[in-house]
Every structure is written in structure tokens, then in C-alpha cells.
C-alpha positions as CSV (number, residue, x, y, z in Angstrom):
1,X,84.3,94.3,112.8
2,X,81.1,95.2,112.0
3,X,81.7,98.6,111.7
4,X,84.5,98.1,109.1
5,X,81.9,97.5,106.7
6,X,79.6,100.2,107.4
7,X,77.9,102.3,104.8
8,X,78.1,104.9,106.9
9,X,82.0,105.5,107.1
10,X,83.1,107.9,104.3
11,X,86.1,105.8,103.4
12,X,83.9,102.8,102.8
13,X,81.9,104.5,100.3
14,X,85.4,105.7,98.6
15,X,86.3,101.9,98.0
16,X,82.6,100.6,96.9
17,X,82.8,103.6,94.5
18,X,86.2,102.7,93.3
19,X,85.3,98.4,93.0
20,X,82.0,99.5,91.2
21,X,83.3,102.1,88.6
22,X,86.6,100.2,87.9
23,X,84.7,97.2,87.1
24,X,82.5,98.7,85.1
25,X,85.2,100.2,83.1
26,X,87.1,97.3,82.6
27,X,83.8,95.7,81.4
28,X,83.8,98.4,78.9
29,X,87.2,97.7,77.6
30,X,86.7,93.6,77.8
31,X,90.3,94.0,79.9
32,X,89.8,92.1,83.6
33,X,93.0,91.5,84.1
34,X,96.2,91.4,86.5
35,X,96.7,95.2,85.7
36,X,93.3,95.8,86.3
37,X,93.2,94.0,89.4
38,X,96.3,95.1,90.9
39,X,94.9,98.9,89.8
40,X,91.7,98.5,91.8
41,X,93.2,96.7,95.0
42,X,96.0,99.2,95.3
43,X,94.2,102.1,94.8
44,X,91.9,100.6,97.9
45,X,95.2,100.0,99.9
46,X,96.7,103.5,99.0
47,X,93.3,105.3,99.7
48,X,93.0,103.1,103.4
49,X,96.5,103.4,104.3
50,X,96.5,107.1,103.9
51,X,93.8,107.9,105.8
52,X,94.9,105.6,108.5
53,X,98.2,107.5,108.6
54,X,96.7,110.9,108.5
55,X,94.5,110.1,111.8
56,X,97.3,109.2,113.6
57,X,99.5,112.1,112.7
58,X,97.3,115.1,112.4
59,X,95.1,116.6,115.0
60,X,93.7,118.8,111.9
61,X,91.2,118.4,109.9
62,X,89.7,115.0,108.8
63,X,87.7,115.7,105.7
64,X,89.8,117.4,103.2
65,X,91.7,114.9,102.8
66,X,88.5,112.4,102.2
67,X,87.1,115.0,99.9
68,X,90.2,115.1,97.5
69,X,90.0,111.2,97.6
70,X,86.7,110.8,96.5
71,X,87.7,113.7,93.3
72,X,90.7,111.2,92.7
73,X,88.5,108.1,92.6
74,X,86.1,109.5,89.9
75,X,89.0,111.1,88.1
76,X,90.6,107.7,87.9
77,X,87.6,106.1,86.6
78,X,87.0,108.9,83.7
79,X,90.7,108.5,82.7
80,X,90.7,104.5,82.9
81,X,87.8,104.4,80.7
82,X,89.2,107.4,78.2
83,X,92.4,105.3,78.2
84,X,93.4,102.5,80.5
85,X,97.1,103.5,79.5
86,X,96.7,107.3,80.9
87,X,94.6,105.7,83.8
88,X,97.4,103.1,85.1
89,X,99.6,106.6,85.1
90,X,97.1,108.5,87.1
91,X,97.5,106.0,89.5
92,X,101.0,106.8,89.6
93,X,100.6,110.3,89.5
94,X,98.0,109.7,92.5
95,X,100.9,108.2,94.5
96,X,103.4,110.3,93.6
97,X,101.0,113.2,94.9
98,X,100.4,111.3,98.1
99,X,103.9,111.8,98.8
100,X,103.8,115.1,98.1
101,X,101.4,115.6,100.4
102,X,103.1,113.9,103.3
103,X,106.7,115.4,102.5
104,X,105.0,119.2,102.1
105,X,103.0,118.3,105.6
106,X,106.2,117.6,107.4
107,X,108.3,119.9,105.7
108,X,105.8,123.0,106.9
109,X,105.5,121.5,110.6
110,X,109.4,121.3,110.9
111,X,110.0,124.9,109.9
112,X,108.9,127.1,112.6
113,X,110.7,130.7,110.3
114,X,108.9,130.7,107.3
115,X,107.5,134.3,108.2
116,X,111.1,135.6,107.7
117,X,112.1,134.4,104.0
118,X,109.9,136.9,102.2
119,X,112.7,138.0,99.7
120,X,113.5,134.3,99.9
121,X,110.0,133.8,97.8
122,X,110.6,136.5,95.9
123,X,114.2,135.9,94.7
124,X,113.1,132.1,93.9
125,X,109.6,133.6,92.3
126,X,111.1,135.7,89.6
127,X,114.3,132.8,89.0
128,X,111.7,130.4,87.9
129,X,109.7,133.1,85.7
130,X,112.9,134.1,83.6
131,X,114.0,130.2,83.6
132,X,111.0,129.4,81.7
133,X,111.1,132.4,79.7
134,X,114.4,131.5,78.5
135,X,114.7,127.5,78.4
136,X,110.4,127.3,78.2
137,X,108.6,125.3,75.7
138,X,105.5,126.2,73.9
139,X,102.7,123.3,74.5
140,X,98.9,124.3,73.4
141,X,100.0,127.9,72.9
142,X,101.6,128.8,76.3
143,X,105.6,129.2,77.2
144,X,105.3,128.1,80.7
145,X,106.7,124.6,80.1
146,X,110.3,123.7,81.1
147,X,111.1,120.1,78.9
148,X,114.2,118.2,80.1
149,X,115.3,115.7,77.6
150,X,112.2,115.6,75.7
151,X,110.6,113.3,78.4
152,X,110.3,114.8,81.2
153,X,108.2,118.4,81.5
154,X,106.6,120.6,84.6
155,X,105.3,123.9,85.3
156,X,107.5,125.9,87.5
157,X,104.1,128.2,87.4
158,X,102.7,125.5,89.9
159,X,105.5,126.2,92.2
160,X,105.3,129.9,91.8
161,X,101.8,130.1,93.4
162,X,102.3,128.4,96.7
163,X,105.5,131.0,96.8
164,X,103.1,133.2,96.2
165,X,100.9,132.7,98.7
166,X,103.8,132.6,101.1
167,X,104.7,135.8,100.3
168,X,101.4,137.4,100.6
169,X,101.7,135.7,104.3
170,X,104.9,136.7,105.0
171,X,104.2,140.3,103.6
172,X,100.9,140.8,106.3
173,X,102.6,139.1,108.9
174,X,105.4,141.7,109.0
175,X,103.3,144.6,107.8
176,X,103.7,146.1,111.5
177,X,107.6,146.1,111.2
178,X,108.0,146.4,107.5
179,X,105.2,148.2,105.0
180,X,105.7,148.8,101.5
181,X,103.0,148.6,99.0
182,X,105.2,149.7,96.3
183,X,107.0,146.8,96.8
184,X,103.9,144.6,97.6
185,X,102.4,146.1,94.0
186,X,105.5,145.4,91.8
187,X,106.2,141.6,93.0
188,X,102.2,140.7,92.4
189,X,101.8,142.2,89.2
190,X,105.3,141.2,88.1
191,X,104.1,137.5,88.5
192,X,100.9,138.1,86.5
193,X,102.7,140.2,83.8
194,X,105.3,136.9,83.5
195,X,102.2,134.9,83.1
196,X,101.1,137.1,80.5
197,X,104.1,137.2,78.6
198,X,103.8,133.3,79.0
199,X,100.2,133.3,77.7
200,X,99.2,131.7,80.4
201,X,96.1,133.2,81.1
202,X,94.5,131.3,83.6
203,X,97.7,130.8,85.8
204,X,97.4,135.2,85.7
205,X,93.9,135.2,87.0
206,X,94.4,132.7,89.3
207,X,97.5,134.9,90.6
208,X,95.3,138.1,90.7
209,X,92.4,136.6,92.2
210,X,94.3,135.0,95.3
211,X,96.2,138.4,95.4
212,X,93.1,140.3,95.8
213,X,91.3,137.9,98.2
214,X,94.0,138.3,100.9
215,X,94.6,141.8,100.1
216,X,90.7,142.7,100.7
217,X,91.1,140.5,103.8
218,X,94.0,141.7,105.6
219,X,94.5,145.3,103.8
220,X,93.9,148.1,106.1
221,X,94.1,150.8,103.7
222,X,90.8,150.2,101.8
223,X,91.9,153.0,99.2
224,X,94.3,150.4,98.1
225,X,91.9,147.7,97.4
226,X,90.1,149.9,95.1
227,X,93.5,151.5,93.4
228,X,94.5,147.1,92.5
229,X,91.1,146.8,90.8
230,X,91.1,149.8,88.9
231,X,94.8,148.6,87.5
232,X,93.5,145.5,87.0
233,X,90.5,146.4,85.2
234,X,92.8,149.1,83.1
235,X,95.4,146.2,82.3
236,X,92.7,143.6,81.2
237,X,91.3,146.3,78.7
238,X,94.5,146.9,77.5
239,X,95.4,143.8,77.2
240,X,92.2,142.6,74.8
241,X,93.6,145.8,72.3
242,X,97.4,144.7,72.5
243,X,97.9,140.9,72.7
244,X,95.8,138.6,70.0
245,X,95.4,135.7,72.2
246,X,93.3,137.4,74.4
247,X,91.2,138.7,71.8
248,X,90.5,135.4,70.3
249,X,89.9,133.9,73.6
250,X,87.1,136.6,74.3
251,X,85.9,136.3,70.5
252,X,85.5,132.3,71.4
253,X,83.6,132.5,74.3
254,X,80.9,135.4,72.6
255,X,80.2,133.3,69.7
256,X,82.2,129.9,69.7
257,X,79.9,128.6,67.0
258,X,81.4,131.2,64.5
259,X,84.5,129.4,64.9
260,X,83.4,125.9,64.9
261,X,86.1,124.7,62.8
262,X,88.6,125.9,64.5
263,X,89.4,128.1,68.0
264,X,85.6,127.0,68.8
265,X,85.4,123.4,68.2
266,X,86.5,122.7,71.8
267,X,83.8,124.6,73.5
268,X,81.2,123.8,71.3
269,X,81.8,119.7,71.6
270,X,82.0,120.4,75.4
271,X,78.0,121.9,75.1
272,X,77.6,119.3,73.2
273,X,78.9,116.5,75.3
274,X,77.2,117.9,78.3
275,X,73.8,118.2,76.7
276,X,74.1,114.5,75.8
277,X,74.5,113.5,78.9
278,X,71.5,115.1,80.5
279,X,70.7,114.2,83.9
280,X,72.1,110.8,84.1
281,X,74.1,110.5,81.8
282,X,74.6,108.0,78.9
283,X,76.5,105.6,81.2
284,X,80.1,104.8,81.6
285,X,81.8,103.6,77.8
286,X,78.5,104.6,75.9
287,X,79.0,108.5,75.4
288,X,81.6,109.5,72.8
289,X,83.7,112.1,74.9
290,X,86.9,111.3,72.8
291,X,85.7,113.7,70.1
292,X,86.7,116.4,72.6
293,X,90.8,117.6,72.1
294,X,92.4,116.9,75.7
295,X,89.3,115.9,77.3
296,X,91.3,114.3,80.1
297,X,93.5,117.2,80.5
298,X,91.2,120.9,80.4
299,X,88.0,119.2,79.7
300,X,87.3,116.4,81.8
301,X,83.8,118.0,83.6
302,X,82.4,117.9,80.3
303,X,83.2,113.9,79.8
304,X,81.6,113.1,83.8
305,X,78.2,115.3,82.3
306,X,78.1,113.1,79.4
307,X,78.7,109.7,80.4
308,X,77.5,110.2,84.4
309,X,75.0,112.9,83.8
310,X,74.5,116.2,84.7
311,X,73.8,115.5,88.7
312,X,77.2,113.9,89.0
313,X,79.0,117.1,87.3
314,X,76.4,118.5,90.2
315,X,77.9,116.4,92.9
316,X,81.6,117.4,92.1
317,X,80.8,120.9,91.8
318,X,79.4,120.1,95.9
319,X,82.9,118.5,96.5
320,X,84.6,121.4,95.4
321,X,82.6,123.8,97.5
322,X,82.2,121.2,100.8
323,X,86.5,121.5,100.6
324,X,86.2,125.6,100.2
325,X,84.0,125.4,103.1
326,X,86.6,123.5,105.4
327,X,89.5,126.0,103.8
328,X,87.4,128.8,105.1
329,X,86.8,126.7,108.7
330,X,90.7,126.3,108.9
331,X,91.7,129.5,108.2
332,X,88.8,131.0,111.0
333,X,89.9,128.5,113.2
334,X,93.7,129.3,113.0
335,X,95.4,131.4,115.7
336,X,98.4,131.6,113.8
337,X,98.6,134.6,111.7
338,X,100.8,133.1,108.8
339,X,99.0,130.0,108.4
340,X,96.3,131.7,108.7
341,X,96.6,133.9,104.9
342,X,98.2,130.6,103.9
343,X,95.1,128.7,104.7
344,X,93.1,131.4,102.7
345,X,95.8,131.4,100.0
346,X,95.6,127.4,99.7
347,X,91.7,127.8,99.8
348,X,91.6,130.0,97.1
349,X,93.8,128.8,95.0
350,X,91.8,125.6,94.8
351,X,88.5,127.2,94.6
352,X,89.8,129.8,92.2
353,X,91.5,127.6,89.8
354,X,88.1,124.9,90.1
355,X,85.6,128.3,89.3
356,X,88.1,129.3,86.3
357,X,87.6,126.0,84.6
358,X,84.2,124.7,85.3
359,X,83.0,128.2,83.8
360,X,85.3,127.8,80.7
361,X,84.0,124.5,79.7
362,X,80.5,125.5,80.6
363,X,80.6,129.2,78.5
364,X,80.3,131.2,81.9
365,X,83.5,133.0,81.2
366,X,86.2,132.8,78.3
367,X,88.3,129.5,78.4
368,X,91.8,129.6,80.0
369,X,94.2,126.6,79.7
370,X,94.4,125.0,83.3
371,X,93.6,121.7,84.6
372,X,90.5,120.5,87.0
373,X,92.7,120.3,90.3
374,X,92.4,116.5,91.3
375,X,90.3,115.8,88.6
376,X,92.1,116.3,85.1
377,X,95.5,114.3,84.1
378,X,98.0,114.5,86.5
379,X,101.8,116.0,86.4
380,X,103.2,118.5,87.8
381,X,99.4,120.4,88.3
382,X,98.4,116.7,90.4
383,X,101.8,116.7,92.7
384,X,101.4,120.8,93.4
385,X,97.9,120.3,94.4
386,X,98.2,117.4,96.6
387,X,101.6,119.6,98.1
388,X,99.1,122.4,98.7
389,X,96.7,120.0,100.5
390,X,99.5,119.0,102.9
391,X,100.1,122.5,103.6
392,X,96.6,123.1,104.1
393,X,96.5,120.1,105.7
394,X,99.5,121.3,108.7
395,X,97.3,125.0,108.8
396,X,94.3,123.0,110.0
397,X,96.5,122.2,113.2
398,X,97.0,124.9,116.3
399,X,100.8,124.8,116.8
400,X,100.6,124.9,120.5
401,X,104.2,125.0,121.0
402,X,104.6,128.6,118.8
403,X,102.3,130.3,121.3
404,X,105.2,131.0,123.3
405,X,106.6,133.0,120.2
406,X,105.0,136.2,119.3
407,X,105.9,136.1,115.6
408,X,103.1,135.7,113.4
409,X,100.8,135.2,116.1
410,X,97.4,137.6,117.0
411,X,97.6,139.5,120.0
């Protein structure tokens, strides 16, 4: 008993964390009430109850999941005290993603051929990119929205990447029995050119980036590591020359405060926000993050900085690199060949898309639209990251019973 109330156990820290910052934010608003009590108690129940579940069916790893809570606790708090409306639905959006995460574990465990559907990823790939180029909506600029009955809206990009990945894994896993880097160049950069076309131009470095990882990993030929960069490179120049919205994004980032009034205003109250906030912050309720457009959306760093202070932004940049550091663990760890890139793919793809944003809103590197995974305003972004945590989640188990089967595993 007396270890249920320990300090020293993770989860216990999760819930004093969750009691003390929900209570202070329903302090702020002058709102503790049932809602607000039923928030913070099933949070605590969802949070306890998953962990329980995962110990007793995963023999994989114990901290990732533990990591992603804590993200979800403080992104709940920012959210609930930006608006205890989008807060309630992050809630939601945290238990909808929970499921996710159980029904992608299963699903990968259960499925012992995935190696073998590589024109499978492909086929359902490409279907999604011309869907949204066809029936897409444009929301802050990009086309990669697909809007059913003006309520409801996802990304099928978010899909695309864990196919992706899958192919990438399937590709490497057969590259003994089937090589073709014609084929292997053509899908890849057909995804990033879609993305393009989209204007989505973080989803297309996130795609590139992940590409070239597992490519420099697993690519024997080291000629062809050097011929994707230099095509890369080429198409990136080109690109700033043919398409505006590149150019303005690169003209932002130089000098944002030229365009104060307009493309720059975002970046610029982001500086701001997190120069306010110094090293601890002004407190929770007493900054005035709201004057940043979708702060709980792109730029929700910036609004932790100001209100929690600069060594909390500090603290969830640690997160973020404690959970690459456990990626990289599972993927050295796994026999399996497959799960192995998908491991590095998953890996990646968080760290990638948490680097991408973090140096947007800080002015390391020109702003792309994509979320804070785990931290910024759920949807369809939320539910695919907590899927690719389940998957990441099965990869950090040995499947003992596929050593028996020679496909996709290491001689």
C-alpha cells in the first residue's frame, strides 16, 4: 500500500501533475465544477488503467508509453487553460487515441504477412493522395484535408506515413528476392511530390527525412544515398524558384519582422511569447498566449515557454528525445528485420515531425504547418500518433514464435 503512493513511481508523478495543473487551471477560469471534476478523475482512471493493461499484455517496452502520457497531461493542461471547451475535447481525443493504440497493437501482433503487401501500401498510398487531390479541402493554405459533411475532417496524409514506413520495411525486407531502386525512387518521391502539390510542406520533409534515414541505414549501395540527396537538394532549389508558397515561407523565416503584419505575425508573437516567459515562466492563466493564431494547434511550445517558462519547454524537449532514445533501443534490440525499419520508421517519424516544429516556432528553420505530436490539438494527427505508438509499442516485443519462419528475420 505504501508503495501506491510513492514519489518514486512514474505514474504517480503523472497524476500529482495532472491534480496540481488541472486545479490550477480551473482556478484560473473560476470553473470547479462537475466537468471539471469528472475531467481530472477520469483522466487519472484512463492514464492508471492503461498502464495497468499494458503491463500485463506487453513484454515490450515500459516507458514509451509513460513518456507520451506525461506529453498528454501537460498538453491537456495548456489546452484547458487556452479553452476549457477544446480541453474537455482533448480528453476525448486522448481516449479516442488510446484506442487507437490498443486496436493498432493487436492488429500488428495478429498479422504475421505484413512483409508481403508491399504493392498493397503502395496501391492504398497513392488512392488516398489522388482522393484528397480530388475531394480535398483547403484549411490554412494546404489541400490535404478530406471534409465529410462539413463536420467531420482528417488527414489521409497521417495514414500515408505509417504506409510509408511499411513499405520502406517491406521494400528492405525483400531486397534479396526483389530489388528495384527505380521503383523504390518513383513511390518515395511520388509521395513527397503529392505533398507538394498539396502544400503540405512539412508532411513532404517529414516523408523525405524518414525515407533517407532508413535508406542510409539499410542501403547497400552508398552511391545511391548520395544520388537521393543530390535530387533532393536539386528539387528543394527548384522548388523555392517555381512554387510561391515556398518562397514566402523562406522569406518569413529570414526576416519575419518585415512582415509583421502579415505572413510574419505568427513567428514573431511566438519570439515574443517565449521571451515573456523566460525561465519560469509567467505562471499558468497570467501570460497572454491567445494573441498567437492556432496557438493550440502549430504553436503550442511557444504558449508552455510563456506561461511555464523556458525550462519546462526544456523538459519537453528531454521527453521528446528520452522517447527517441527508447525508439532507437527497440529497433537495436529487435531481431526481426521488418519491425525492425518499422521501429526506426516510427522513431523517426516522431522525432522528425517533433525537430520540424520546435525549430519552426523557435526560427531554427522556416515554419511548416504540422502539429506538436501529443502535444498540440488532437484529430486525426492525435489518433495516428497514438496508432504509431502501438506499433512501436508491438516492435518493442521479440516475436518468439516467428523465429521458426525465415521471412523477415536476420540470419
Amino acid at each position: 500500500m505504501k508503495s501506491l503512493f510513492s514519489y518514486k513511481i512514474p505514474k504517480n508523478i503523472l497524476i500529482s501533475i495532472n491534480l496540481l495543473g488541472l486545479l490550477l487551471v480551473a482556478f484560473y477560469h473560476n470553473s470547479i465544477n462537475k466537468t471539471t471534476i469528472i475531467t481530472v478523475l477520469g483522466l487519472i482512471v484512463i492514464i492508471y488503467l492503461s498502464i495497468f493493461i499494458l503491463s500485463k499484455i506487453s513484454s515490450g517496452d515500459e516507458y514509451i508509453f509513460l513518456i507520451v502520457s506525461m506529453l498528454m497531461s501537460l498538453s491537456i493542461i495548456m489546452i484547458y487553460r487556452l479553452s476549457p471547451e477544446l480541453g474537455l475535447k482533448q480528453v476525448i481525443w486522448f481516449v479516442i487515441g488510446i484506442l487507437s493504440l490498443f486496436i493498432s497493437y493487436f492488429f500488428i501482433k495478429s498479422i504475421k504477412i505484413w512483409p508481403k503487401w508491399m504493392y498493397i501500401y503502395i496501391f492504398i498510398s497513392f488512392l488516398l493522395f489522388l482522393t484528397t487531390l480530388i475531394f480535398g479541402k483547403t484549411i490554412k493554405g494546404a489541400t490535404n484535408w478530406i471534409v465529410i459533411q462539413n463536420k467531420y475532417s482528417f488527414q489521409p496524409a497521417e495514414l500515408i506515413k505509417i504506409l510509408f514506413i511499411f513499405f520502406l520495411a517491406s521494400y528492405y525486407v525483400n531486397i534479396d528476392k526483389f530489388e528495384n531502386k527505380l521503383m523504390l525512387s518513383i513511390v518515395s518521391f511520388g509521395n513527397i511530390a503529392f505533398l507538394f502539390l498539396q502544400k503540405d510542406l512539412g508532411s513532404a520533409l517529414i516523408f523525405f527525412t524518414i525515407y533517407i534515414i532508413i535508406v542510409y541505414v539499410y542501403e547497400r549501395d552508398r552511391k545511391f544515398i548520395l544520388y537521393n540527396i543530390i535530387i533532393a537538394s536539386t528539387m528543394a532549389v527548384v522548388s523555392y524558384f517555381i512554387f510561391n508558397h515556398v518562397r514566402v515561407r523562406v522569406e518569413i523565416w529570414i526576416n519575419p519582422w518585415k512582415y509583421i503584419d502579415t505572413g510574419g505575425y505568427q513567428i514573431t508573437q511566438s519570439l515574443f511569447a517565449i521571451a515573456a516567459g523566460s525561465f519560469l515562466g509567467t505562471g499558468i492563466g497570467r501570460g497572454y498566449p491567445q494573441y498567437i493564431p492556432e496557438v493550440h494547434n502549430d504553436f503550442i511550445f511557444s504558449a508552455y515557454c510563456e506561461e511555464m517558462g523556458l525550462l519546462t519547454g526544456i523538459a519537453i524537449i528531454m521527453l521528446y528525445m528520452i522517447f527517441i532514445y527508447r525508439g532507437i533501443k527497440i529497433t537495436l534490440e529487435q531481431k526481426n528485420k521488418f519491425y525492425r525499419i518499422v521501429a526506426l520508421g516510427i522513431t523517426s517519424l516522431i522525432g522528425v515531425q517533433s525537430f520540424i516544429i520546435l525549430g519552426g516556432v523557435t526560427k531554427m528553420i522556416p515554419l511548416t504547418g504540422v502539429t506538436l505530436p501529443f502535444l498540440s490539438y488532437g484529430g486525426s494527427s492525435l489518433v495516428a500518433s497514438f496508432a504509431s505508438l502501438g506499433i512501436l509499442q508491438a516492435c518493442s516485443e521479440v516475436f518468439e514464435d516467428e523465429k521458426e519462419d525465415n521471412y523477415g528475420q536476420e540470419e
